[in-house]
C-alpha positions in Angstrom: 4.7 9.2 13.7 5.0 8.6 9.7 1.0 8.7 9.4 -0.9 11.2 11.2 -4.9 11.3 10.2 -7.0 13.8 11.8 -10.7 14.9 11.4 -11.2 12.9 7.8 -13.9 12.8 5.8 -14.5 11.8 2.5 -17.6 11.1 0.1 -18.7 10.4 -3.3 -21.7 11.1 -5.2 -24.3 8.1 -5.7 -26.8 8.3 -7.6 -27.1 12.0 -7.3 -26.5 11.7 -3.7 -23.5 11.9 -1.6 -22.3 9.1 0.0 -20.2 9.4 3.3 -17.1 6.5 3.0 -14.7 8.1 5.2 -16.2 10.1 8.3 -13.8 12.0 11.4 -11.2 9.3 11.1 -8.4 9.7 13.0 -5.4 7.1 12.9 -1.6 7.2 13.7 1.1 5.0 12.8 4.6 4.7 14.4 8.2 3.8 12.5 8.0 0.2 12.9 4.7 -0.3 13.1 2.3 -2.7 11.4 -1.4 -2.4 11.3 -4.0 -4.2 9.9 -7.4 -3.1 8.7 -10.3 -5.0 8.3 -13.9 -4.0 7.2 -16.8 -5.5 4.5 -16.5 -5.1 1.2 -17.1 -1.1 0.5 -16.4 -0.2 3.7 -13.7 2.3 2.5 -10.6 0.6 3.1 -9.5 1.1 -0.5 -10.4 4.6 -0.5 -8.7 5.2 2.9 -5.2 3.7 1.0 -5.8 6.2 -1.8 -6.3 9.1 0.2 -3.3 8.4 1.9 -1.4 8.0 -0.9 -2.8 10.8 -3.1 -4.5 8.9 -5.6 -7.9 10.2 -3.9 -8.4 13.7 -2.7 -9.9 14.2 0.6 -12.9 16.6 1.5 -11.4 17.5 4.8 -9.3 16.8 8.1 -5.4 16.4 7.9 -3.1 13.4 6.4 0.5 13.5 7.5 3.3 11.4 6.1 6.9 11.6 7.6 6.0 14.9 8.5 4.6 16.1 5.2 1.5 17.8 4.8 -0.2 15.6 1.8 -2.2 18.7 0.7 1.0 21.3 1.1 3.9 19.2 0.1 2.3 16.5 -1.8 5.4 15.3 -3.7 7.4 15.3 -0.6 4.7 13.3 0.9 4.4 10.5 -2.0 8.8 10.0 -1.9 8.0 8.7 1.6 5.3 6.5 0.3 5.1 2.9 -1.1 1.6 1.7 -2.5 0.3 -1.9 -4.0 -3.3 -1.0 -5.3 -5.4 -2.1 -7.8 -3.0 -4.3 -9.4 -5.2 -4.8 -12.3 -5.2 -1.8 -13.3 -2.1 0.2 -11.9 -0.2 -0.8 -14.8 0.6 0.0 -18.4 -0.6 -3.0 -19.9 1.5 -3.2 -23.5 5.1 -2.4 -21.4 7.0 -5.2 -19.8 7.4 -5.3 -16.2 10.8 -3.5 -15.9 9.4 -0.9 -18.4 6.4 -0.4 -16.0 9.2 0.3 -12.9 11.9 2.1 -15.1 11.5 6.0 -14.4 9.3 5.8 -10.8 12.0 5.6 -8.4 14.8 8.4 -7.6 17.2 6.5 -8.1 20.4 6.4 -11.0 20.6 3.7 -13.7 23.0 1.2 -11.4 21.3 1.7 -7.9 17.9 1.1 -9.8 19.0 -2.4 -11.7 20.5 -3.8 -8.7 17.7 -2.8 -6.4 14.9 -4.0 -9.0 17.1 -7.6 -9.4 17.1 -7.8 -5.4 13.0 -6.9 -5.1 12.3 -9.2 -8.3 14.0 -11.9 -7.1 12.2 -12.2 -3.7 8.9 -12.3 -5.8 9.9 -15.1 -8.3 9.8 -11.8 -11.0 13.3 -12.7 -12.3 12.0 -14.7 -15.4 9.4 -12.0 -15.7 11.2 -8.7 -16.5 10.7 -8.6 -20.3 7.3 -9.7 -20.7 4.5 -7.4 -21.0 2.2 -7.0 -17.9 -0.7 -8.3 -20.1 0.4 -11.5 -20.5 1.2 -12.2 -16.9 -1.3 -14.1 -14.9 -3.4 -12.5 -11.6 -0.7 -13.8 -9.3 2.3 -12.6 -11.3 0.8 -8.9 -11.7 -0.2 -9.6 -7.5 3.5 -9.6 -7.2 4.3 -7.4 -9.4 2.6 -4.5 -7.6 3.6 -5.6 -4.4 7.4 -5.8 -5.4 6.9 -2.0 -7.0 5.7 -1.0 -3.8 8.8 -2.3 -1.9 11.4 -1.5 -4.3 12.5 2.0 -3.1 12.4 1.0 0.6 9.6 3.4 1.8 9.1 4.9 5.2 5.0 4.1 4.6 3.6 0.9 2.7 -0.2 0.9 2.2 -1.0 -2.6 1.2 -4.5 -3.5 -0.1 -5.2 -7.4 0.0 -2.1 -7.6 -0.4 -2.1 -12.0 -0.2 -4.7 -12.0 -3.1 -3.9 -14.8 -5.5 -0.7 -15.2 -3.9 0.2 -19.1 -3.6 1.8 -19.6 -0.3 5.4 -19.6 -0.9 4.4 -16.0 -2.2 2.7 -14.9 0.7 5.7 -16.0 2.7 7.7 -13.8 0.9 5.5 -11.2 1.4 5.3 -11.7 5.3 8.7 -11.8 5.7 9.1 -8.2 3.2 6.6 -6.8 5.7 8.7 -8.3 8.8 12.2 -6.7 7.1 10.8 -3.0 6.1 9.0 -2.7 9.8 11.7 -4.2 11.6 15.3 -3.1 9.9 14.1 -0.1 8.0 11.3 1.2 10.1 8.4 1.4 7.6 5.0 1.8 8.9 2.9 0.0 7.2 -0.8 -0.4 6.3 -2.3 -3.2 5.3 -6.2 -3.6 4.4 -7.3 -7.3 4.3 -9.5 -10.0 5.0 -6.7 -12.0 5.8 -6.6 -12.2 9.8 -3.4 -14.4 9.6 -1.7 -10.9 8.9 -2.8 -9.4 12.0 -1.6 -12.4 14.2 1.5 -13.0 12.4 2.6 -9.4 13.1 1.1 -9.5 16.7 -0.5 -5.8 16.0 -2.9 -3.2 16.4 -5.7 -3.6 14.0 -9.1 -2.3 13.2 -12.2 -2.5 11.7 -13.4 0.3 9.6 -17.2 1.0 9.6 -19.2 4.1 8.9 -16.4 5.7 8.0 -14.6 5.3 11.5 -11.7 2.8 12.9 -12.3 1.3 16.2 -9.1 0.1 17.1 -8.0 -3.7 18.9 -5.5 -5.6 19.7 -4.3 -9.2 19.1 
C-alpha cells in the first residue's frame, strides 16, 4: 500500500472551541490506484491532503507513505509525495515559475531542465518559464501547481480540485497525467473534487467524507 491511514483525528480551535474535521479515518491506497474524494465545502478534504502531505500535523492515528512513518521519517515520507494545493498561495509570488521549481526536486542541473521542459510542455507552461507567478492568470498558476506536483514522478499525488479553472484542453492533459503516473509509474493518487467526471473517467473507488469519516463506493 503507498497510503496507509489508521485511527485519524484531527481538530482545530473555533471560536475558543475545538472543532473535530478529521475523526477515526481510516483509508488505504494501492500502487496504481486512483481515488476520488468528494465531500461539501469544509468537510475536511483539504485538510486530509495536508495531513498527508505534512503541511498539517495530525492529533492522532497513523499516516503511512511508501512505507514511511510521516511522524518518524517525515522527510523520507514527503520524497515519495507529490502535492497540488492551494495554488494561490503555494508560491513565491515575485520569482518566475522555473525559479519557484528550481531547488525542490532531487534531481542534478540536466535531469531537472529536461524533466521540467517535458512537465511544462504538457501544461502549455513552455512560454511561461520566465515570468513571475504574479502575473500569471488563475488557470496558468492552476497548472503551474499541478505540473510541480508531477514533475518528480511521485509514488503518491494528492490532488485538490485539481480541474479548477482549467479550460478543457487542460483538464485533458491533466486526465491523461493522472492515467500515465497510475498506470506506467504506479502512483497512487488522491484526488479531492467536485468534479465526478474524475471518478468515472478513472472507473474507481471514491468517497465521501463527512464528519470526519470516508464511506467508501464504487462507480
Amino acid at each position: 500500500m503507498n497510503i496507509i491511514l489508521t485511527g485519524l483525528f484531527k481538530s482545530f480551535t473555533d471560536n475558543g472551541g475545538s472543532k473535530s474535521v478529521i475523526s477515526g479515518l481510516n483509508l488505504s491506497l494501492e500502487a496504481s490506484e486512483v481515488f476520488s474524494l468528494f465531500g461539501r465545502n469544509g468537510s475536511g478534504k483539504t485538510t486530509l491532503l495536508k495531513l498527508i502531505s505534512g503541511l498539517v500535523e495530525k492529533d492522532s492515528g497513523g499516516i503511512s507513505v511508501c512505507g514511511f512513518d510521516t511522524a518518524k521519517e517525515p522527510a523520507k515520507a514527503r520524497r515519495s509525495i507529490g502535492v497540488s494545493c492551494d495554488s494561490e498561495k503555494s508560491f513565491y509570488q515575485m520569482l518566475s515559475v522555473y525559479e519557484n521549481y528550481a531547488g525542490l526536486f532531487e534531481m542534478n542541473s540536466e535531469e531537472f531542465k529536461k524533466r521540467f521542459s517535458e512537465i511544462s510542455s504538457e501544461f502549455g507552461l513552455s512560454d511561461y518559464a520566465n515570468i513571475p507567478v504574479f502575473h500569471c492568470s488563475s488557470g496558468v498558476r492552476q497548472r503551474v501547481s499541478l505540473a510541480r506536483a508531477f514533475l518528480p514522478s511521485p509514488k503518491v499525488l494528492l490532488l485538490d480540485e485539481p480541474t479548477k479553472s482549467l479550460d478543457d484542453k487542460y483538464r485533458e492533459a491533466l486526465l491523461g497525467a493522472i492515467k500515465r503516473e497510475a498506470g506506467q509509474r504506479q502512483a497512487s493518487v488522491l484526488v479531492a473534487t467536485h468534479d465526478r467526471e474524475i471518478a468515472a473517467y478513472f472507473g474507481a473507488r471514491h468517497g465521501v467524507l463527512e464528519n470526519g469519516k470516508i464511506s467508501e463506493g464504487r462507480l
